[in-house]
N, C-alpha and C positions, 0 to 999 in steps of 0.2 A: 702453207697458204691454200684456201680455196677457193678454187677458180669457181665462177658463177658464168652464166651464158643467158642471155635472153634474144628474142630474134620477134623484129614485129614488120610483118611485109618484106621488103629487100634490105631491112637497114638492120642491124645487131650491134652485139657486144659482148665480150670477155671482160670480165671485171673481180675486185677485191672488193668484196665488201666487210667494215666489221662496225657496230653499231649503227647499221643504219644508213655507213657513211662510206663513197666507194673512194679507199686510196690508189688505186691502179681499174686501169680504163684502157681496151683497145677496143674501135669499133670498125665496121666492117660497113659493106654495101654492098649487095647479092647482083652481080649483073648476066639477067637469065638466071638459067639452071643450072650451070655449071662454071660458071668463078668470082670467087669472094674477091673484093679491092680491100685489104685491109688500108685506111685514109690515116687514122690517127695513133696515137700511146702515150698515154700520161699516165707518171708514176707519180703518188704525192712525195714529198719529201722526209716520211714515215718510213717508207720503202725503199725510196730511190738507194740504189747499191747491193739491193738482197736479193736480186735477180728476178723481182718479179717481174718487170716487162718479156723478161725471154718466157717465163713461163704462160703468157697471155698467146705470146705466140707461140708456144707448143700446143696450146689448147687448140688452138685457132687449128693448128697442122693435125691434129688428131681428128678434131669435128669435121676438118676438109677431106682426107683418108673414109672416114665413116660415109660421108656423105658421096663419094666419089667426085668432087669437084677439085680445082685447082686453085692456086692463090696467087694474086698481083699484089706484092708488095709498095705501094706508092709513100707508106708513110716512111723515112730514112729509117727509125730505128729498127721498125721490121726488116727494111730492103736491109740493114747491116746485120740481123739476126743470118736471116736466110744465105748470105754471104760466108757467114763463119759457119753454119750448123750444114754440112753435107748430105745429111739424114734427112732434109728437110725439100732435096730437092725434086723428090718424085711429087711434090706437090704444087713448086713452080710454076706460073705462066708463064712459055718464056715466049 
């Protein structure tokens, strides 16, 4: 799967796109210059089960590492991502 990324002002998103048509969606809210609120995660029911939402959120944790910001997990299934994946904690707001 290809993770896509667009960002306009404070507000983004990690997404699937294929025809045209996005089945997997996390977005994001930049607060300042240094910490992403990831808010949402919808997976269509195309995906749901094949691990795309964890992959939105490794996107999200690799773009946050590049950019040197931090991440607040407010949406549950990220906060549940960030919970199981250890790797992902140097990126944490805590």
């Amino acid at each position: 799967m290809n993770i896509l990324h667009q960002q306009n002002g404070s507000k983004g998103s990690f997404y699937i796109e294929e025809n045209n048509q996005r089945l997997a969606e996390m977005t994001y809210t930049l607060a300042g210059e240094k910490l992403m609120i990831i808010d949402h995660t919808d997976v269509s029911d195309a995906l749901r089960g094949k691990g795309a939402g964890k992959q939105l959120v490794t996107a999200a944790v690799h773009h946050a590492r590049a950019q040197g910001i931090k991440i607040l997990p407010l949406c549950p299934f990220a906060r549940s991502v960030f919970e199981r994946v250890k790797e992902f904690q140097d990126v944490l707001n805590n």
